[in-house]
N, C-alpha and C positions, 0 to 999 in steps of 0.2 A: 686491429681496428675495432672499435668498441662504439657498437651507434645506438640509437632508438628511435623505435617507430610507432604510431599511435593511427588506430584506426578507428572509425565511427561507424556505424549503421542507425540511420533513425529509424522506427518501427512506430506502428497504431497499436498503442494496448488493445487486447482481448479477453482482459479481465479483471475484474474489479476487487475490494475486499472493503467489506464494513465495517465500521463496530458500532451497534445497535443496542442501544441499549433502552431500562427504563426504573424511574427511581422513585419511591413511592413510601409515604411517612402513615403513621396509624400513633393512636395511646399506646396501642399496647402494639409488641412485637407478632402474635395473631393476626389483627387488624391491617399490621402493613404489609403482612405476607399476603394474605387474604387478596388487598389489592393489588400488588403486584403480581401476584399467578395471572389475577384476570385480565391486566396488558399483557404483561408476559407471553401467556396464552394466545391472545387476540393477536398480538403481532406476528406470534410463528403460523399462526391458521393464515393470514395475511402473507406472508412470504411465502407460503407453500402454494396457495391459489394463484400470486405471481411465477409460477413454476419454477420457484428456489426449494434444490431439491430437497432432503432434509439433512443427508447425508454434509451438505453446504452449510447446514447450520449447526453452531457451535457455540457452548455458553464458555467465555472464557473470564469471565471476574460474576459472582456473587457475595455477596455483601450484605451483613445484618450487624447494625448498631445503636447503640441510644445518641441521644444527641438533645441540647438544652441550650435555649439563648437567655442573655440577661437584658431586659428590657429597661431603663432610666436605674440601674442597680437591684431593680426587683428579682427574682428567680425566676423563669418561669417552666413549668410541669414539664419531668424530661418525656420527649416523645421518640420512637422509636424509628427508623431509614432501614431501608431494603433495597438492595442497587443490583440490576441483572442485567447481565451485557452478554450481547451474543456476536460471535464474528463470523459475517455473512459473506460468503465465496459468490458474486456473479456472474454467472458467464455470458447470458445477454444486457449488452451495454445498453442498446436500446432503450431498456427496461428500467433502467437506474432514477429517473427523476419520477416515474411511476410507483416505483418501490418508493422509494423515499416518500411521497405524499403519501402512502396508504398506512407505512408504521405510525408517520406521524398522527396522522388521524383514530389509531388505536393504540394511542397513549406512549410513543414513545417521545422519551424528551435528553435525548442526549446521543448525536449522532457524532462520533469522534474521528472525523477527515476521512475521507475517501483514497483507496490507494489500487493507482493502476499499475498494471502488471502485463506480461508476455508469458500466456500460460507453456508455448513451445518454444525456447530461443537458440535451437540448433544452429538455425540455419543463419540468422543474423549474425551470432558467434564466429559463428564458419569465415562468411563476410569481410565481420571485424577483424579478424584474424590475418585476412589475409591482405587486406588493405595495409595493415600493421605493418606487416612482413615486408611487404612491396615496398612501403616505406622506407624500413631499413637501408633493405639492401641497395634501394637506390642512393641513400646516402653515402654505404660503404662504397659502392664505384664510382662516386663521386671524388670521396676524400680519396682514394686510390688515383685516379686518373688525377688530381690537381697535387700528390706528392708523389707520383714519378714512381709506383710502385702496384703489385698485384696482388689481387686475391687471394688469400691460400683457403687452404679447407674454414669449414665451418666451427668452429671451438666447441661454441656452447649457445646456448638460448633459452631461451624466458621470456612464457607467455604471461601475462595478467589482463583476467575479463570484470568485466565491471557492468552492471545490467542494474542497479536496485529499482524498483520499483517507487513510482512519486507521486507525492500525498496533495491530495486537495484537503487545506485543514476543516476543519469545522470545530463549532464551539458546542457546549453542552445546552444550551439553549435553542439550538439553532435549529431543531427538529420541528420546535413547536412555529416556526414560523412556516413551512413548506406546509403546513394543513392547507392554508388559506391559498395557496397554487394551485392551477388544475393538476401541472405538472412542472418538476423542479427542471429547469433547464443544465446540462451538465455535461460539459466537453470533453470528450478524453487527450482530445491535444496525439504528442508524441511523446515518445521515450527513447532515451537513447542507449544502445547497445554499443560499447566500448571495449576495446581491446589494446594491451601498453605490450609492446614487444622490445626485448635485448637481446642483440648480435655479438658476438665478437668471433671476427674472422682472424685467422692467421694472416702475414704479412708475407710477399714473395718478393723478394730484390731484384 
């Protein structure tokens, strides 16, 4: 007998993940470095005074290139983009629509989705797991008792856990709008911790 069982645990994230960024144009490639250190800068003294530790902060895309629009077919002078993005681990939730109004307000403009997470998922696992199981095997003596037949041993089995972590999107502009908030309102909702289980039992006549 060959069954499946699927078990659920829903859970309250306990942790967040950023990506913060901030992108800044100059003539010259100097000029636009120049400004972006000084968000840059601003915004990590800003996550740090919100007690995001440092070790939490992380630059994971930097970016320097020229770039040029044509205006009614005219040329116009290439100017130079600088793009710094940092990925922010936070561990109070509380904190989140706080943070986000204070990067915004020192110059960041490209806040890319929010993603909540289960910083420990032992135990929900555990849970899932066994809800799975229970599952099963209530099906296997099901189909047994309705064809007239038993148990035998256990064959085989196969666990599959499934937890990913889910995105509140955001758009690249969307940073510059949370200035004007006292504070960004920001739910963490629930996540669901999942677990897929297969059985197959031997057959007794």
């Amino acid at each position: 007998i060959n069954v499946s069982g699927v078990g659920m645990v829903q859970v309250v994230p306990d942790i967040a993940y950023i990506y913060i960024g901030v992108r800044s144009e100059g003539k010259t490639v100097a000029e636009a470095l120049r400004k972006n250190n000084q968000s840059a800068k601003a915004i990590q003294d800003s996550l740090i005074a919100q007690k995001v530790a440092e070790k939490d902060i992380q630059t994971s895309t930097f970016n320097i290139y020229p770039q040029q629009y044509n205006t009614a077919g005219q040329a116009v002078p290439t100017f130079y983009v600088v793009e710094n993005t940092v990925y922010v681990t936070i561990r109070d939730l509380d904190s989140i629509g706080t943070i986000l109004d204070v990067v915004a307000s020192q110059g960041a403009n490209s806040i890319n989705g929010i993603y909540f997470d289960l910083s420990d998922k032992s135990k929900a696992q555990e849970q899932a797991r066994q809800l799975a199981i229970g599952e099963a095997r209530k099906q296997a003596e099901q189909i047994a008792a309705l064809t007239n037949v038993k148990l035998g041993k256990l064959i085989s089995i196969n666990v599959y856990l499934s937890s990913a972590p889910y995105t509140v999107e955001g758009k690249g502009g969307g940073a510059m709008m949370t200035a004007a908030a006292p504070a960004v309102p920001v739910s963490t909702g629930q996540m669901n911790i999942s677990a897929n289980v297969n059985l197959v039992y031997e057959i007794i006549q």
